[in-house]
C-alpha atoms as one frame of an Amber mdcrd trajectory, in Angstrom:
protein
 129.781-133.000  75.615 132.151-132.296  78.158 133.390-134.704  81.079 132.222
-134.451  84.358 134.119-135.578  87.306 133.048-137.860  90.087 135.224-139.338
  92.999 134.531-142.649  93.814 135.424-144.665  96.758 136.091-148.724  96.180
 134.128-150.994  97.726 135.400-153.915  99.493 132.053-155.593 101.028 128.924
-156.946  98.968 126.078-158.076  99.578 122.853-156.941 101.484 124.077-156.392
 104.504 126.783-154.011 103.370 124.738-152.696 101.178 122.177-151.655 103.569
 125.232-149.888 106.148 126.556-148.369 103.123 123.060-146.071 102.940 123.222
-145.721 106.320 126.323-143.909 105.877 124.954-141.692 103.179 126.643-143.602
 100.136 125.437-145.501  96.901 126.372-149.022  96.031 127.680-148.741  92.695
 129.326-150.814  90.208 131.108-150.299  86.950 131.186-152.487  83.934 131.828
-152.833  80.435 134.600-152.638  77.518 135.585-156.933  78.414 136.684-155.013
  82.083 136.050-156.426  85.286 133.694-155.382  87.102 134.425-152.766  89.703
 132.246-152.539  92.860 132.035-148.636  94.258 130.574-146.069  96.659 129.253
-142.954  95.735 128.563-140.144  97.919 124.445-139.812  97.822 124.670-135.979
  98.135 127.223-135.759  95.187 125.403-138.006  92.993 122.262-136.016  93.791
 123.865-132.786  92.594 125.435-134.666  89.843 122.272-135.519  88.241 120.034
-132.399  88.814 123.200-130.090  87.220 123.744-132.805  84.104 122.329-133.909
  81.245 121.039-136.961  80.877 123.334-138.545  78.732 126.224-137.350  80.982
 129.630-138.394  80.543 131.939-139.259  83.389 135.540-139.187  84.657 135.019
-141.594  87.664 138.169-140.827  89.814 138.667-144.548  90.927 141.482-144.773
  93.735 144.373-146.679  92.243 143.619-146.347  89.006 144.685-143.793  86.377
 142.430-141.886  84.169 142.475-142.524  80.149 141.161-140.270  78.135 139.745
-142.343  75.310 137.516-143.769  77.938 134.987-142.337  80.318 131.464-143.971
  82.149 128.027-143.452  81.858 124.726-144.242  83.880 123.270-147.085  82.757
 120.864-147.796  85.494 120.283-146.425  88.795 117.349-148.031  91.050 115.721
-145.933  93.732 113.158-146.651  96.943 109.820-146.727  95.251 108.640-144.381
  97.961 110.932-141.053  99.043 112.869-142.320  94.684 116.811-142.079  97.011
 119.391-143.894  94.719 119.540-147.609  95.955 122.165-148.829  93.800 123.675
-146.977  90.690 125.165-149.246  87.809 128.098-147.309  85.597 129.456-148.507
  82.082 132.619-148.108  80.308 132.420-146.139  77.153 134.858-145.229  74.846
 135.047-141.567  73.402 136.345-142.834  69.623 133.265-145.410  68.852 129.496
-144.662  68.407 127.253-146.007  71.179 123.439-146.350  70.916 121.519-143.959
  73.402 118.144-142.525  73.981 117.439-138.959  73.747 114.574-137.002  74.972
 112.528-135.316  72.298 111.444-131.355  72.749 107.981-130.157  71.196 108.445
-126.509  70.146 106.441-124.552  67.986 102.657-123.043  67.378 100.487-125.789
  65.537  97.274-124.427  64.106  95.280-127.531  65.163  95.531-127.473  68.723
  95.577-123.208  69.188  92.938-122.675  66.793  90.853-125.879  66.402  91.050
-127.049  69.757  92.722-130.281  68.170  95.500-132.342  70.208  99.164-132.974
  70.365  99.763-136.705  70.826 102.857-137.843  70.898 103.400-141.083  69.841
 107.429-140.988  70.764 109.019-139.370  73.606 112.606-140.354  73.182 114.191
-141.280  70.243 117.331-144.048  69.757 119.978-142.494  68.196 123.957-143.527
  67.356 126.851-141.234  67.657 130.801-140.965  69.337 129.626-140.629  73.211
 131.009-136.575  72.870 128.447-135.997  70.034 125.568-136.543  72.100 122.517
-134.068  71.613 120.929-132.715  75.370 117.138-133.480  73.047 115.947-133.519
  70.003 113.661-130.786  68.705 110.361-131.156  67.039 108.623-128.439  65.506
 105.021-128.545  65.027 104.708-124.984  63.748 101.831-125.004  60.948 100.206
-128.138  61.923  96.661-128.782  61.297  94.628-131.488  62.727  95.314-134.829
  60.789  98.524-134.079  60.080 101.804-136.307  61.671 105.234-135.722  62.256
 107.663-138.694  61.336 110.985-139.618  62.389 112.099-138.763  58.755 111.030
-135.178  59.862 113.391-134.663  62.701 116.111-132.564  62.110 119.816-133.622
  60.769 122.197-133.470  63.248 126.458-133.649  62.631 127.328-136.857  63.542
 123.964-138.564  64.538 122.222-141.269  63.252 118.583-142.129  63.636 117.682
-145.717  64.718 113.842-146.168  64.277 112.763-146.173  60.287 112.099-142.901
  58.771 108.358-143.657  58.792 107.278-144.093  62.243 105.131-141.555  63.539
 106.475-139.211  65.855 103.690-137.069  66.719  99.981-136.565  65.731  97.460
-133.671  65.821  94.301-134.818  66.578  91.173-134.048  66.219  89.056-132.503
  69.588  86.701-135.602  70.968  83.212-134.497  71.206  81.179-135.522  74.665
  79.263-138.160  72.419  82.491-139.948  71.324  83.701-139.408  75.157  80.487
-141.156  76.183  80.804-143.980  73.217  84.353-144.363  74.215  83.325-145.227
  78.057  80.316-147.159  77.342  82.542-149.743  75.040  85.585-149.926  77.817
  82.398-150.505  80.226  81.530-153.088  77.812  84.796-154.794  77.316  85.280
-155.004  81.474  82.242-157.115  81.833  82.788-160.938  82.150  82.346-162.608
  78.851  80.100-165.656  79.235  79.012-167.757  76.792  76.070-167.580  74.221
  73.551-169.883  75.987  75.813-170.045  79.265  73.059-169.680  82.160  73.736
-169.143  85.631  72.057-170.913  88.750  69.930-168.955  91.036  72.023-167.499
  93.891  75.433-167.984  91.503  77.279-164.828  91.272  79.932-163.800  88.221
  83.904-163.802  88.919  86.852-163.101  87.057  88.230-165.792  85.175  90.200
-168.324  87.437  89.094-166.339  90.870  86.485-167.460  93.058  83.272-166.123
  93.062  81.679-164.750  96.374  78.472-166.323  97.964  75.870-164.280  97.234
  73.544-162.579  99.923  70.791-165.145 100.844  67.237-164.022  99.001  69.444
-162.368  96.133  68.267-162.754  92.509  70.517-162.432  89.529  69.140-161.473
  86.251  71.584-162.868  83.654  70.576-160.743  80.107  71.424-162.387  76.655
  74.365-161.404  74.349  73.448-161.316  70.838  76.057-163.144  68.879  74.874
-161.726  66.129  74.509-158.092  66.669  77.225-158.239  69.185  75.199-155.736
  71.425  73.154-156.374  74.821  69.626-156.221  74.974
């Protein structure tokens, strides 16, 4: 994986109310930590970030051009966490983290469903997919862009497991080898769809308990919320729960 430079301003104020001029100016609060360093507060240049992470990888390694200080090539920074406006998702704040190139780092990498399964094209079965990324450990230049998993000849009931995925120089898998990856499953008929709404119907409704009757005019809440008054002249008719059979009737 090759290095991808990004100039980097420092940042002299912190705080909110820098923070907030700092956007207003079209930059990124940023800071950079790790390997025992101190911790380096930065601006980054929205637009340049922006391109940054449309044109990269996820996992993208980076020369962060910091004025003053020199660049070492055992060592480079990744994204660890950038947090953006709930509403238009613009980068808020962006935190970056030492890495070095000659020791294996753990990192999550997207998995990548190829392939024709039998199940699903012919049988009308479906595809779930348990795992979407998977953790991984290798040198921070040995990082795969995904990880592919081929369901080619896949029937329904059959399952994919992390012992299936495929070698790769250098890479370690971190989950065991027997956790499912992905599933084909069979298609649900409208009667299960039905079944399957009636009982999450079923499990919404308040639980009271057996016995538990409730005065004329009272109306059912969630637990620990009020109940509203109910309309004057209203009757409620409270049916029994079966402990037994576990059904209403």
């Amino acid at each position: 994986m090759e290095l991808v430079q990004l100039k980097v301003d420092a940042r002299e104020e912190t705080g909110k109310g820098p923070a907030r001029r700092a956007r207003a100016n079209g930059l990124i609060p940023s800071v950079v930590y790790g390997l025992k360093r101190d911790t380096l507060h930065l601006s980054v240049d929205s637009g340049v970030f922006s391109r940054l992470v449309i044109g990269s990888a996820a996992n993208v390694l980076i020369d962060l051009e910091v004025p003053g200080q020199e660049s070492e090539a055992s060592v480079a920074a990744m994204i660890k966490e950038v947090q953006r406006d709930p509403v238009t998702r613009e980068a808020m704040s962006i935190d970056f983290q030492w890495v070095s190139l000659t020791a294996q780092i753990e990192v999550e990498v997207a998995l990548e469903i190829t392939g024709i399964a039998p199940g699903v094209e012919e049988d009308g079965g479906v595809a779930q997919q348990q795992l979407h990324t998977v953790a991984l450990t290798c040198l921070p230049t040995a990082i795969p862009t995904s990880i592919v998993v081929d369901i080619t000849g896949m029937s329904i009931g059959d399952a994919r497991f992390v012992s299936d995925l495929p070698e790769v120089e250098g890479v370690s898998y971190v989950p065991e080898a027997d956790e499912v990856v992905l599933t084909i499953a069979a298609p649900i008929s409208e009667e299960d769809l039905e079944t399957q709404i009636d009982e999450e119907l079923l499990d919404s409704l308040v639980d009271l308990e057996v016995g538990e009757e409730l005065e004329e005019g009272e109306v059912l809440a969630p637990e620990g919320e009020e109940a509203p008054e109910a309309p004057e002249g209203a009757q409620v008719d409270v049916q029994e729960i079966d402990e037994d059979e576990d059904v209403l009737k």
